[in-house]
Structures are given as C-alpha cells and as structure tokens.
C-alpha positions as CSV (number, residue, x, y, z in Angstrom):
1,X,-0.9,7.5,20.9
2,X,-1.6,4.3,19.2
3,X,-4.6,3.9,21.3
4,X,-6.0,7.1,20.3
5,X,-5.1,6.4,16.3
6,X,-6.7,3.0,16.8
7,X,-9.5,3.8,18.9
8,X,-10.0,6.8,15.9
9,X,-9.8,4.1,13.4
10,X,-13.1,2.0,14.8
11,X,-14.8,5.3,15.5
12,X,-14.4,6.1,11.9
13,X,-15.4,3.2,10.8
14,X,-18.4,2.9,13.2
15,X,-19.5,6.4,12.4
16,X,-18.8,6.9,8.6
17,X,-22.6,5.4,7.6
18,X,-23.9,7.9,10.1
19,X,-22.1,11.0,9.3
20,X,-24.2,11.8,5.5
21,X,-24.8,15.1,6.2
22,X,-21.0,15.9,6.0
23,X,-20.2,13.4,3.0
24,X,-23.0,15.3,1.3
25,X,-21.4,19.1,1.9
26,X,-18.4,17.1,0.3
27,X,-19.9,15.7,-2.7
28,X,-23.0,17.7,-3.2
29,X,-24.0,16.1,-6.5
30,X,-23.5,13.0,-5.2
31,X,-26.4,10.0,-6.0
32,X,-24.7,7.8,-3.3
33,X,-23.2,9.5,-0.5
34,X,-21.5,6.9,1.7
35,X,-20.0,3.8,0.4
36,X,-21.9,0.6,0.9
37,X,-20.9,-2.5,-1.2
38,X,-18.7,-4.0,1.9
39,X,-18.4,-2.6,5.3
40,X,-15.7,-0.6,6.5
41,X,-14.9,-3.1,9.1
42,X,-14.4,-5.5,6.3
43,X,-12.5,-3.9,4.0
44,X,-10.3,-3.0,6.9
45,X,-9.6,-6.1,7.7
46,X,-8.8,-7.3,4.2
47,X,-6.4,-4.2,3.9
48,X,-4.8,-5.4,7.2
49,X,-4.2,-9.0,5.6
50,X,-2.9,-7.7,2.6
51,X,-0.4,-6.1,4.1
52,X,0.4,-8.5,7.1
53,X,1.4,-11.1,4.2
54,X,3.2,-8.8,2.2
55,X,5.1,-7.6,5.6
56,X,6.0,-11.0,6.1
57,X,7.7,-11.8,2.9
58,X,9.2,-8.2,3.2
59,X,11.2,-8.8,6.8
60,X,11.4,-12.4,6.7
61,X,13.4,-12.3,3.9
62,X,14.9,-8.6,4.2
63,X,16.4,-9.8,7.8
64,X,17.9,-13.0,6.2
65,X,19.3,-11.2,3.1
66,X,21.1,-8.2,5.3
67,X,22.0,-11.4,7.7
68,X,23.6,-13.1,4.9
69,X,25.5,-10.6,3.5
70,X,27.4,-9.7,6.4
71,X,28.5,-12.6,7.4
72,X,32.1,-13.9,6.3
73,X,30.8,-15.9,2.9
74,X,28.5,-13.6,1.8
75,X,30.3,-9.8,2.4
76,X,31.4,-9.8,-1.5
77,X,27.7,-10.3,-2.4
78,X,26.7,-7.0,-0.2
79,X,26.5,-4.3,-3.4
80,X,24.5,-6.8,-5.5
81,X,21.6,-7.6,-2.8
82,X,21.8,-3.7,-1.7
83,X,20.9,-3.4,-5.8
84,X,18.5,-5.7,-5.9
85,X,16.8,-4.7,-3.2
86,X,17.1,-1.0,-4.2
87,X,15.1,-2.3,-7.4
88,X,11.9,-3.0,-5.8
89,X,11.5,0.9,-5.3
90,X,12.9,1.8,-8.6
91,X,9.7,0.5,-10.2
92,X,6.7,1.7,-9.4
93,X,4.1,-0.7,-7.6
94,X,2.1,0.2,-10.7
95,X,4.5,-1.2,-12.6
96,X,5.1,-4.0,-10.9
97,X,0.8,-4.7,-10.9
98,X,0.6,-4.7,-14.5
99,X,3.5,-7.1,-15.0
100,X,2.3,-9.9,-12.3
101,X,-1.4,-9.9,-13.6
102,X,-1.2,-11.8,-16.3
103,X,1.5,-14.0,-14.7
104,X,-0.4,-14.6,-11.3
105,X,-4.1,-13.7,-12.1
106,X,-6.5,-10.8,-10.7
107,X,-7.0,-10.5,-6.7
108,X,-4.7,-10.8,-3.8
109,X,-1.4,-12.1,-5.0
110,X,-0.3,-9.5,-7.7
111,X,-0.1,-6.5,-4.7
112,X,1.1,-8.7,-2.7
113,X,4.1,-9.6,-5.0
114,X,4.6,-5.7,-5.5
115,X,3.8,-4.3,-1.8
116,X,6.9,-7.0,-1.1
117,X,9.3,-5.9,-3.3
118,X,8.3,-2.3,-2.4
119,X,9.0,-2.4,0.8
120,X,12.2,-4.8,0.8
121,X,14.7,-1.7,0.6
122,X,15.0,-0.6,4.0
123,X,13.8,-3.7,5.7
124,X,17.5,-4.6,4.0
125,X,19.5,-1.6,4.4
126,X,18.5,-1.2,8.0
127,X,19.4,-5.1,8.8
128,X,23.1,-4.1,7.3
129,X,23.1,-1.2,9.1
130,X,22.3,-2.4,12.2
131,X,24.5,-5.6,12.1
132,X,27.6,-3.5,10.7
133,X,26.9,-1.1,13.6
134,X,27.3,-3.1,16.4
135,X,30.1,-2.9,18.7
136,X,33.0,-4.7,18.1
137,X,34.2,-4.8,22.0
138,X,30.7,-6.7,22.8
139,X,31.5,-9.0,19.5
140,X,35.0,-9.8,20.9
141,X,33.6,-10.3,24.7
142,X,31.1,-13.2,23.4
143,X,33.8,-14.8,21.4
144,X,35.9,-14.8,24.6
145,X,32.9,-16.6,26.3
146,X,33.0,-19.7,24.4
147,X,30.3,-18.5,22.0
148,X,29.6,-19.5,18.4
149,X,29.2,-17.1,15.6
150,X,25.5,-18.3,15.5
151,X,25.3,-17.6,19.3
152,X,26.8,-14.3,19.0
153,X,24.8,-13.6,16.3
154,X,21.3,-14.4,18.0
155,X,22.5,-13.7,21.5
156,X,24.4,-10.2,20.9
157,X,24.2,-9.1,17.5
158,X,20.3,-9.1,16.3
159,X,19.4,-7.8,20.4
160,X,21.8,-4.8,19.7
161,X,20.3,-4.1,16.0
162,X,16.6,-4.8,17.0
163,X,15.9,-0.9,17.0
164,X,17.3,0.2,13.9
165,X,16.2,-3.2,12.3
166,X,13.1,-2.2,13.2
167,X,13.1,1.3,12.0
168,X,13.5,-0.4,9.1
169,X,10.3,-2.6,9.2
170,X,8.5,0.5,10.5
171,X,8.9,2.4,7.5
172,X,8.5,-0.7,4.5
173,X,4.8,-1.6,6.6
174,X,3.7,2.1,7.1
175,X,4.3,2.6,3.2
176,X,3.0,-0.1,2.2
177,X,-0.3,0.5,4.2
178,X,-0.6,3.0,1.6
179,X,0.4,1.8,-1.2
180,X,-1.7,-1.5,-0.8
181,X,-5.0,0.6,-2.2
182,X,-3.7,0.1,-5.7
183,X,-4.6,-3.4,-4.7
184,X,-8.3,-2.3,-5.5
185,X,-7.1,-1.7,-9.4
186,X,-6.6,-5.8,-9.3
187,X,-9.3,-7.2,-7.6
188,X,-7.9,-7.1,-4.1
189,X,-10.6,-5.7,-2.5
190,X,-9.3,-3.5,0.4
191,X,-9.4,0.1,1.4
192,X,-8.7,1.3,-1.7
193,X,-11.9,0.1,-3.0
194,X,-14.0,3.5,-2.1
195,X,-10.9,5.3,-3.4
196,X,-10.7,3.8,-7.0
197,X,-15.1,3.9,-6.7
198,X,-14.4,7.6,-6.5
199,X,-12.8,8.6,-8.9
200,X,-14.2,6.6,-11.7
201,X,-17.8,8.1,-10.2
202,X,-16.1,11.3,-9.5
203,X,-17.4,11.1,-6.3
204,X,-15.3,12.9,-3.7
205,X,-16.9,11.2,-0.6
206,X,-15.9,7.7,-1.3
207,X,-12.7,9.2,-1.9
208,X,-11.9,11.0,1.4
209,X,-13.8,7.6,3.3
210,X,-11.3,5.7,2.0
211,X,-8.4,7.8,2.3
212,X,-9.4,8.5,6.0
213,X,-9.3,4.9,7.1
214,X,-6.2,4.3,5.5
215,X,-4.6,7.3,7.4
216,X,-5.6,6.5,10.7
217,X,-4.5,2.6,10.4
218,X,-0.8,4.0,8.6
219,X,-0.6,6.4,11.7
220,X,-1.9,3.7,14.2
221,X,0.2,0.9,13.0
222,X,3.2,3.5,12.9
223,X,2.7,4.8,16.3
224,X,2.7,1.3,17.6
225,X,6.0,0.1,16.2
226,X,7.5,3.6,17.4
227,X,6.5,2.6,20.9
228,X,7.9,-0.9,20.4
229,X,11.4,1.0,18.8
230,X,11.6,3.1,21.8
231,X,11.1,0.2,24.2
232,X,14.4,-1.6,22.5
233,X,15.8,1.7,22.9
234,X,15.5,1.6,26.4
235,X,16.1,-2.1,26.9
C-alpha cells in the first residue's frame, strides 16, 4: 500500500496540469483553472520539509520526555510533563500561529513551532506507555545479566516499546501532514498554498488540488510507518 499511495502521489502531481477539463467541471467560473505559481513537485517537497523538522523536534524530544519521566528521578514529574504535553493540543495550531509571528517572524519557523507542539501529545503518552508496559520478568532477567539501567534501557526496554512508541509517532506526523497547510497563512509556502489561493479566490479547483496531494502523502506516509509498526510487531 504505500507504494500505491506514493506512486498516486507523483501521478497526481504529474497529471494535475494536464487534467483541466475536470478542474473546470469543478470550478466552472473559474479564470484560472489549475494552480501555477510553484509546481506541485515543489510545494510537495517544501510540505515534506516542514513537517520532517517539525517531526523531529516532536519525537526527539517526546521520546526523551516519556524516557525521563519514568525513570527513578523523574516518576514524580510524570502528571506535569503528561500536562504539558497535553497543552500543545489544547490550543489550536491557529492559536499557536498567531502568537509566534510576531515573536519569530513570517515563513517557516512559526508552523514549525506549532506543528511541534501539536503533535508532542502522543509522541509522549505512547513513550510512557510503552516503557511502563514492558515486562517486568525481561527487566529482572537483564538486571541478572550484569546489565546497567542504561543497557537495559537501550538493549530491552526501547526494543520492546518500539511499536507502540511508534504508534505514537505515526499518529503526531500523519496529523501534522495536515495540519501543516495552515503554514500557507504565514508564509510557509507548502501544500496549503492552492488551498488558502482558493478560498480567498473562491476557487474550488485550487482547493481540491491542494487537498488531494495532501491526502495521498498523509495516507502514503501513514501506510509506510504501519508497515514499519507491523514489522516491530513481528520482530
């Protein structure tokens, strides 16, 4: 499956210039029927970037937060990071736009500040999870064997929480694939570009070109990590 999402993907983008007679039974009144002030191709891969970066603020430090906390030192600290991270959802990546622009400027870093704090929930609560759920008898048996706690821990703890660690990640970057269109509203031109283009023009085309692309890489990307999840599954 992620080879036919993906492989969908380039065809869309390949084919959307070509495809006008559709775009204009779409938008009928429409001046301009296909969207044409950056390629597909490059928008896509700006969108990709824009979320890459966010995804790696969002796991590197989701995996060392739900680490931290349940270790020994840092178990009292587990309902305030849990809050915390719960936060990032609570406000609106909208929200979270208009309070880093004037802080941090138009363009790529304001959605990436609020597709990372988006997406930090269950890259955390899935890290806890999966560490707390890990069982004890194979935690006892590497203490037995000489190991240290940061041996067990890379050696037999994070192996045995990979997959629901990773469920975790799955879900933060397949949301945030979305969500990263409001970037457009910013200057961070991505996928959302033809969206925001539009609706301001009321044009219906740009919309559902935009929209499209941004489905099939959500459902590619996701269909990926669910063959990776099943893989640690089975490992």
């Amino acid at each position: 499956m992620p080879a036919v999402w993906l492989g969908l993907l380039v065809l869309a983008g390949w084919a959307m210039p070509l495809a006008e007679s559709l775009w204009q039974w779409v938008a009928p009144d429409a001046r301009q029927l296909v969207y044409q002030r950056a390629t597909f191709f490059t928008l896509l891969g700006r969108h990709t970037l824009t979320v890459g970066l966010a995804a790696a603020i969002t796991v590197s430090t989701g995996i060392a937060a739900g680490i931290a906390v349940t270790r020994a030192p840092g178990r009292d600290f587990m309902p305030l990071v849990a809050q915390l991270a719960s936060l990032g959802q609570t406000f609106p990546p909208v929200a979270v736009l208009a309070l880093a622009v004037p802080a941090l400027g138009f363009g790529l870093l304001p959605i990436v500040v609020a597709l990372s704090l988006y997406g930090l929930l269950p890259v955390v609560r899935n890290t806890i999870a999966g560490l707390q759920g890990v069982d004890a008898a194979a935690i006892t048996a590497a203490r037995a064997m000489g190991m240290t706690a940061g041996q067990r821990l890379w050696r037999v703890e994070l192996p045995l929480a990979a997959p629901i660690i990773l469920a975790g990640v799955r879900t933060s970057i397949t949301v945030n694939i979305a969500t990263a269109a409001l970037g457009a509203t910013v200057g961070a031109s991505n996928l959302g570009d033809p969206i925001i283009a539009g609706i301001v023009n009321g044009n219906t085309a740009y919309v559902l070109q935009g929209a499209l692309m941004i489905a099939l890489l959500a459902l590619g990307v996701d269909s990926l990590l669910s063959v990776w999840q099943r893989h640690m599954w089975r490992t």
